[in-house]
C-alpha atoms as one frame of an Amber mdcrd trajectory, in Angstrom:
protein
 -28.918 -11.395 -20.368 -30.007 -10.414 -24.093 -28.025 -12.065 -26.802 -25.308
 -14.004 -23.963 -25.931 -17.215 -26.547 -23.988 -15.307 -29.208 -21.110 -14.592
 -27.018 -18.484 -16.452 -25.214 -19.963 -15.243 -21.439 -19.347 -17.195 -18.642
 -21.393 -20.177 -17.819 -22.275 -19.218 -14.587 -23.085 -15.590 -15.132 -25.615
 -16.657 -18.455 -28.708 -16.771 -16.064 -28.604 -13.858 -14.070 -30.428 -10.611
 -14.766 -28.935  -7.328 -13.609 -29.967  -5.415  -9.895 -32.149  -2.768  -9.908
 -34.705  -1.213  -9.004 -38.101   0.118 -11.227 -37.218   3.180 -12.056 -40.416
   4.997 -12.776 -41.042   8.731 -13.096 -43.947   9.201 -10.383 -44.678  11.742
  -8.208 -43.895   9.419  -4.773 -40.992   7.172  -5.018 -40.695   5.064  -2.322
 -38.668   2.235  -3.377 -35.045   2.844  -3.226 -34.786   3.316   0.485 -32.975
   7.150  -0.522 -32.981   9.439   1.967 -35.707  12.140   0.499 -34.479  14.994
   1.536 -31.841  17.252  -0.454 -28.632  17.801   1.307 -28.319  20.816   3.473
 -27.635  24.091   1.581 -24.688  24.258   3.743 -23.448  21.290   2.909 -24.315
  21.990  -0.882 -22.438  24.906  -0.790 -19.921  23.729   0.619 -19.425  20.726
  -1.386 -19.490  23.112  -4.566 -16.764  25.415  -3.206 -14.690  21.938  -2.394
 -15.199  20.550  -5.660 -14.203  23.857  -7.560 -10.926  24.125  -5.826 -10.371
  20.374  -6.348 -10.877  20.890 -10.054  -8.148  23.163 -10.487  -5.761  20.039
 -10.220  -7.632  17.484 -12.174  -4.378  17.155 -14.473  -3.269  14.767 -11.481
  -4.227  11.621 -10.402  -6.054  11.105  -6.906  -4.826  10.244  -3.864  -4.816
   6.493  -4.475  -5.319   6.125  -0.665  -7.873   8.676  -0.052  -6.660   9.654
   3.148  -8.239  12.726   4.338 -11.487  10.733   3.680 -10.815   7.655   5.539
  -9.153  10.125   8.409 -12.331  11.802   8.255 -14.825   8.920   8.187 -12.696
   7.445  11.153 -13.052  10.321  13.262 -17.413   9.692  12.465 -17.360   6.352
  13.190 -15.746   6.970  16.933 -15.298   3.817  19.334 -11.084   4.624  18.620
 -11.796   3.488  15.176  -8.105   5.120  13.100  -7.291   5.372   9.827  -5.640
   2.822   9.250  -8.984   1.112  10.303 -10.990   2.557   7.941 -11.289   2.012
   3.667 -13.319   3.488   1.329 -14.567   2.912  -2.161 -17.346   3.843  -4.694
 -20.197   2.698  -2.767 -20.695  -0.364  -0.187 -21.282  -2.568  -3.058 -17.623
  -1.671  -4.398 -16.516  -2.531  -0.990 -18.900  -6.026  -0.930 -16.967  -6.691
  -4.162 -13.385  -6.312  -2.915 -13.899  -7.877   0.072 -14.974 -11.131  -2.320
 -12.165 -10.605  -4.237  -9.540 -10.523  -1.761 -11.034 -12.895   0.985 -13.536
 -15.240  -1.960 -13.223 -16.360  -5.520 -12.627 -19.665  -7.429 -12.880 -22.594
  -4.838 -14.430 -20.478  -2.071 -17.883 -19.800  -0.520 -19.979 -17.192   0.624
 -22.800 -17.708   2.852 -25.875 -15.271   3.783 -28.996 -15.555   5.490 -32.109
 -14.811   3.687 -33.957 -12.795   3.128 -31.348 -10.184   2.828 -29.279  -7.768
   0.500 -29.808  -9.262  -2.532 -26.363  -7.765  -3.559 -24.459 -10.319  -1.369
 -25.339 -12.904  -3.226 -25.072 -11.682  -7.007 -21.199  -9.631  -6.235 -20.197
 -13.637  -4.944 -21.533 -15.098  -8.227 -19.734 -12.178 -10.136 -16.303 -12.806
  -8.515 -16.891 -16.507  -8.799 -17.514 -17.347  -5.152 -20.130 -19.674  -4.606
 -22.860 -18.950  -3.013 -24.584 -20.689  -0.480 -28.516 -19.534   1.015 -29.699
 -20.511   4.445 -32.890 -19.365   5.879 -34.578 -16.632   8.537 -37.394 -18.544
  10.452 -40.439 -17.936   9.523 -40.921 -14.387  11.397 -37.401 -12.988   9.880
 -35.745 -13.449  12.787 -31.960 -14.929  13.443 -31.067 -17.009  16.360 -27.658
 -17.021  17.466 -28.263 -21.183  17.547 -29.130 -21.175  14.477 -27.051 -19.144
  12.916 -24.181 -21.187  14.608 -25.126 -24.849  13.421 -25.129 -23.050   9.990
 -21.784 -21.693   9.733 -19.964 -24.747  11.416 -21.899 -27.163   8.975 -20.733
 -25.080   5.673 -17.714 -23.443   7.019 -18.127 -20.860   4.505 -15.161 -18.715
   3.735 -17.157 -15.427   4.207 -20.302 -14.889   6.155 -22.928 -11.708   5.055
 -24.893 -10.497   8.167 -27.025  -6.923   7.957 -27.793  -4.642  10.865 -30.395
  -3.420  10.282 -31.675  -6.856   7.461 -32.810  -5.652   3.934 -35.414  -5.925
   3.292 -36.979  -7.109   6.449 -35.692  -3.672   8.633 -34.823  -5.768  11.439
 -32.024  -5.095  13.996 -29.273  -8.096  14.057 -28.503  -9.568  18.181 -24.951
  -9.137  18.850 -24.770 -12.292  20.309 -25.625 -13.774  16.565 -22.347 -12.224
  15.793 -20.120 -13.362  18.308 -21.903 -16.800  17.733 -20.574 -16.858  13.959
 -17.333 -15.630  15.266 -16.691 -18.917  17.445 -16.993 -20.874  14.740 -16.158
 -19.179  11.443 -13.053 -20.111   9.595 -13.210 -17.060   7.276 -14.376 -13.483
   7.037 -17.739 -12.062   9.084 -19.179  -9.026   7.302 -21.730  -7.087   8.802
 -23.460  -4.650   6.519 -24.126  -1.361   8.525 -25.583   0.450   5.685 -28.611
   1.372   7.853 -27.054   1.566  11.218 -27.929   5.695  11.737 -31.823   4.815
  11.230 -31.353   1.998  14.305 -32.579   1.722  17.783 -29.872  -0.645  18.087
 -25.882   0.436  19.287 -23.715   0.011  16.255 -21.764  -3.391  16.265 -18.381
  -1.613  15.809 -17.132  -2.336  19.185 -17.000  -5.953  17.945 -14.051  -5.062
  16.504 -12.138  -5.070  19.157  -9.989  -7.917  19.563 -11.919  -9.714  16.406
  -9.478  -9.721  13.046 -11.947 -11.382  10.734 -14.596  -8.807  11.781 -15.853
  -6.230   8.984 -18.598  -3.456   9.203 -19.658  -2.233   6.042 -21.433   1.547
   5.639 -22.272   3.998   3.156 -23.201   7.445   2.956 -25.745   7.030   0.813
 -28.638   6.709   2.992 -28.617   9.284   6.028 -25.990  11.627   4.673 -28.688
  12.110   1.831 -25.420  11.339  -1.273 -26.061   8.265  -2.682 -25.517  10.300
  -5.698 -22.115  10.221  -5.256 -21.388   6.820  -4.270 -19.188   6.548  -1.479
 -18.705   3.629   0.814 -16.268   2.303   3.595 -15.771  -0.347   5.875 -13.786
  -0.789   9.191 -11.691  -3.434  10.388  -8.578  -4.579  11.223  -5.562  -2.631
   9.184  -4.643  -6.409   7.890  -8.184  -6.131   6.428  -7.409  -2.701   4.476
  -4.104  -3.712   3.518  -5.539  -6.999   1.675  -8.006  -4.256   0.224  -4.959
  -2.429  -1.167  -4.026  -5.286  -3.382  -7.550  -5.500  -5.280  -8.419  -2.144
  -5.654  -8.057  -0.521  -9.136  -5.426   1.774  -9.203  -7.084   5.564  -7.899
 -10.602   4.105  -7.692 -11.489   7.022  -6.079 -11.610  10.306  -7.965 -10.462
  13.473  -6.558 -14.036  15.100  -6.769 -15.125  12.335  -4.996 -13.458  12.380
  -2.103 -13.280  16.362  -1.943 -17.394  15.977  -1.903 -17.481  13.266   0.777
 -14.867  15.075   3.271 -17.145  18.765   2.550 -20.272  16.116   3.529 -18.904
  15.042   6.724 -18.456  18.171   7.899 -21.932  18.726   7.828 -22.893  15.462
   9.715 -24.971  17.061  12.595 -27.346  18.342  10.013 -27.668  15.461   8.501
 -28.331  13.430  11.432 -30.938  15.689  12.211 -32.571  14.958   8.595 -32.046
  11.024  10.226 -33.709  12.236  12.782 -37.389  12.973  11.425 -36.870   9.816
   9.344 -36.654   7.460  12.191 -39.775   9.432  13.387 -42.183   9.190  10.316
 -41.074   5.289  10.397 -42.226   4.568  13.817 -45.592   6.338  12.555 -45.496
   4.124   9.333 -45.457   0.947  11.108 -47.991   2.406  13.950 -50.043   3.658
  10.922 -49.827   0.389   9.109 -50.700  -1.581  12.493 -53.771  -0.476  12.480
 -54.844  -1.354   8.980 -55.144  -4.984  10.811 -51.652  -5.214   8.678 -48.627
  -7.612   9.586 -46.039  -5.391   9.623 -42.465  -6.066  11.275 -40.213  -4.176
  13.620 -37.912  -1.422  11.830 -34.945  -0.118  12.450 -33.937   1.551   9.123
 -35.740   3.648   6.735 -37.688   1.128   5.538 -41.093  -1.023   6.638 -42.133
  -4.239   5.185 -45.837  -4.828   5.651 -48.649  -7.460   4.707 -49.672 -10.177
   4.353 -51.651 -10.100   0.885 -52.824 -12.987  -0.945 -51.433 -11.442  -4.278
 -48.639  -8.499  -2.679 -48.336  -7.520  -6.480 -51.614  -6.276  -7.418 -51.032
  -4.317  -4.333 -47.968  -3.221  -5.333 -49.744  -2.226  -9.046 -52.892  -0.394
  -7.112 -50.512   1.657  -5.258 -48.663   2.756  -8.676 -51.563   2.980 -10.558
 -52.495   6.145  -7.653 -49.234   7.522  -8.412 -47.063   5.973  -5.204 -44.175
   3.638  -6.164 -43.003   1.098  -3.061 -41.488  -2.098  -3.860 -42.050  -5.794
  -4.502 -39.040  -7.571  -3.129 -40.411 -11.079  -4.546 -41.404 -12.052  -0.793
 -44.567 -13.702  -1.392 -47.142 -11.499   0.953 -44.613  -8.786   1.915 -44.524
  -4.943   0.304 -41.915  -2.831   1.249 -42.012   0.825   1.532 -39.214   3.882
   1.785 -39.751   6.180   4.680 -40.455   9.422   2.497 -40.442  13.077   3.499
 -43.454  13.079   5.930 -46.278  14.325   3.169 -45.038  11.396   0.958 -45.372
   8.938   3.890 -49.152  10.858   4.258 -49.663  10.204   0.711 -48.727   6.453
   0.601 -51.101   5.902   4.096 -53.731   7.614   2.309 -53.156   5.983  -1.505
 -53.016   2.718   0.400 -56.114   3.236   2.085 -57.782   3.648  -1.033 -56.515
   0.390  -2.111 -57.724  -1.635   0.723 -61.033  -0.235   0.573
């Protein structure tokens, strides 16, 4: 952080740098795992209508409890998932932070298994959690063994699964779940933010019957609005209550939530954007298999390939033609978002190029 030695910052924050992605104004941007397509010009049309009417009573605050949205996002989810389930708040990350504010802080520890969301780890160092790292095998994977030993030797106070893993694309085994279950003290999270891209039956059934259980989603990735930043998790109702008493007062604006209810009313069409995603992946990776490339199993709109002796001179090739993927710092591995299908045919044939 620029100029932190002039100012009375917190130790423990001076060495961090701030998330993010390259930004870079190219014609293919595959980095960000977005989904590429527009919304629906239903749903666009809707949402504007919904937003207009909403405006007309900006003079008030917001429903502090956003509850035609969480109504709404219950009745998505399914699996007798109610509202009183279900919270919401301005993005999954804003929901990854008051989960470590309520259930982490001072004193406490967060544990994740890496690679994985990057995000995990740097929201527990901002809420002063501490963070401990323990590692994938080799191949990515996560045995529910393994993933057992770990949590009964740190008995961490919150443990960060993802289903599908970022950046690695790979579905999570229930049975790693109900592993960390038997022997977690604290809080399980399982991030979801990928779950309409996977092969894989959503974990939410866990719920039943498991307090400490949280699934974590977002509508930023198949409802095509990460632009408007809208996340939820579901859970127990002692979960959303404990929710209730770190949330900033009306963290969610009225416009917000008007947007996100007109959204989910267009979910079929979405899901059928989610649809021809999930197929240009499985080409990706079938595409990328025959490059003689090590590429892994993926069930979200991502693929991580390699393995290169120097991944970011790869990664700099590719810009250089005009294709932006991205260098997760995993020495060997590239990762690239599933694009409409001429970007994808763009990136297979810029990356031909390259390896020529």
């Amino acid at each position: 952080m620029s100029g932190d030695d002039q100012l009375p910052i917190r130790d423990d924050l001076r060495d961090l740098s701030p998330y993010g992605a390259p930004q870079l104004e190219v014609p293919v941007q595959l980095n960000t795992n977005e989904n590429p397509y527009p919304p629906p010009a239903a749903l666009v049309d809707d949402v504007v209508r919904s937003v207009a009417a909403a405006a007309a009573s900006l003079n008030r605050y917001p429903d502090r409890e956003a509850t035609e949205l969480r109504t709404q996002l219950a009745g998505y989810l399914g699996h007798g998932i109610d509202v009183a389930q279900v919270w919401a708040a301005n993005g999954s990350n804003e929901i990854l932070q008051q989960l470590l504010m309520a259930f982490g802080g001072a004193g406490r520890t967060a544990l994740g298994f890496l690679p994985s969301y990057a995000m995990h780890s740097l929201i527990a160092q901002a809420t002063g959690t501490r963070w401990l790292s323990v590692y994938r095998s080799d191949d990515f994977s996560l045995e529910p063994d393994r993933a057992r030993a770990d949590v009964l030797e740190h008995q961490p106070d919150l443990v960060f699964l993802c289903s599908p893993n970022n950046p690695t694309g790979t579905a999570l085994d229930p049975a790693v779940v109900d592993a960390v279950l038997d022997v977690a003290k604290g809080m399980v999270v399982v991030d979801e933010a990928y779950a309409e891209f996977s092969h894989q039956p959503t974990l939410l059934p866990l719920l039943t019957g498991n307090r400490r259980l949280v699934i974590t989603r977002t509508m930023s990735k198949a409802f095509a609005f990460a632009g408007a930043r809208v996340g939820y998790l579901a859970a127990d109702p002692a979960v959303v209550d404990a929710m209730r008493l770190v949330r900033l007062p009306y963290h969610l604006s009225a416009l917000t939530q008007t947007a996100a209810v007109a959204a989910l009313r267009h979910s079929d069409a979405t899901l059928t954007q989610v649809a021809q995603l999930r197929a240009d992946r499985d080409r990706l990776v079938d595409e990328l298999r025959t490059r003689d490339l090590e590429v892994l199993e993926s069930d979200a709109n991502f693929v991580m390939f390699g393995k290169f002796d120097d991944q970011h001179k790869v990664w700099q090739a590719i810009l250089d033609e005009g294709v932006l993927i991205r260098d997760v710092g995993l020495p060997g591995w590239l990762r690239v978002s599933v694009g409409t299908t001429q970007e994808c045919d763009r990136f297979l044939d810029v990356l031909g190029k390259v390896l020529t």
